[in-house]
N, C-alpha and C positions, 0 to 999 in steps of 0.2 A: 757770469754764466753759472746757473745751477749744475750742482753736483747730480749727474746720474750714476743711480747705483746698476754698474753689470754684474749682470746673471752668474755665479760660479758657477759652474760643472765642473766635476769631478772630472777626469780620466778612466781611473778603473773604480768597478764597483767591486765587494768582496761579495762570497756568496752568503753571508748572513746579510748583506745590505739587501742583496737582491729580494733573499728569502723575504725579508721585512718590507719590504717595497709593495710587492703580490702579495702578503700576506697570506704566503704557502711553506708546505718544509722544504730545506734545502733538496731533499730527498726527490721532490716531483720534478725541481729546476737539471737535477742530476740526470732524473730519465729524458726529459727533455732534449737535452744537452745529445743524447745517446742518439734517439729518436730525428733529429731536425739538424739535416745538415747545415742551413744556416745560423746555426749557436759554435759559434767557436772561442769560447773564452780562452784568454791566457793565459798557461798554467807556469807557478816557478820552479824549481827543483824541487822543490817539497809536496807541490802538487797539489797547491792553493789555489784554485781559479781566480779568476781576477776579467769581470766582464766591464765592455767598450760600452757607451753608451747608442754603439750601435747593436748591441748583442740586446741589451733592455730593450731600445725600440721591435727585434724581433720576438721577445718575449712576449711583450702585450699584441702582436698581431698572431702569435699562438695562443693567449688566453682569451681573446677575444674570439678567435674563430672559433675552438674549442669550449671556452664558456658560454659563452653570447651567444653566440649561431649554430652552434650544437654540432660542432661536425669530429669525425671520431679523429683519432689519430692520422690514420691513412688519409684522410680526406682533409684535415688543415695541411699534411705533408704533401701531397699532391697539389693544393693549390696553391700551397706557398710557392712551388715548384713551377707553376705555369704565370701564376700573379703576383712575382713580389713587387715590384713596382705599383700596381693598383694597391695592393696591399697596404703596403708604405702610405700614399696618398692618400687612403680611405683612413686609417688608424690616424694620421695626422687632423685628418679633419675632423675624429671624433676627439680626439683631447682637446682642441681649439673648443670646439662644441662645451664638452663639459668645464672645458677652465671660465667658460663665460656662463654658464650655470650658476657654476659657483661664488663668481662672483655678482651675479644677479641676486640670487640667495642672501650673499652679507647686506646687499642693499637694502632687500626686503625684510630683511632681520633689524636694520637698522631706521626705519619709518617708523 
């Protein structure tokens, strides 16, 4: 029986992981956090965040509604608010989308 390798994940992410992930400053993840009741990272006594990779998956459905689709503040806050579930489902189906992108890509890189 062949060895399959599983997937690691983390548990928590720090906020310089996160920052480095988006490739944004800690600083926008901050207002964010403020902004979007659905960010609730973990904080320790010192008052280190520490995000679930459930708090990531609401991050990319904030940078996507707000990058991507252009909608301001109040208006990814409000839809998160009426749609997190389509949300969720939509966002999942665009990384499925782009991780098969990308691997089409090596393919094509590889012909």
């Amino acid at each position: 029986m062949p060895y399959k390798e599983h997937e690691i994940s983390k548990m928590y992410y720090t906020m310089g992981e996160v920052a480095a992930i988006f490739d944004v400053n800690q600083s926008l993840i901050r207002f964010y956090e403020k902004e979007f009741d659905v960010l609730q990272p973990k904080k320790n006594k010192k008052g280190n965040r520490y995000f679930t990779p459930e708090d990531i998956e609401h991050l990319r459905i904030i940078f996507h509604l707000i990058r991507d689709k252009g909608y301001t503040i109040n208006g990814a806050r409000e839809h998160l608010k009426k749609n997190i579930d389509a949300s969720r489902e939509s966002q999942r189906v665009i990384d499925s989308l782009e991780s098969i992108k990308r691997f089409l890509l090596e393919v094509r890189e590889q012909l």
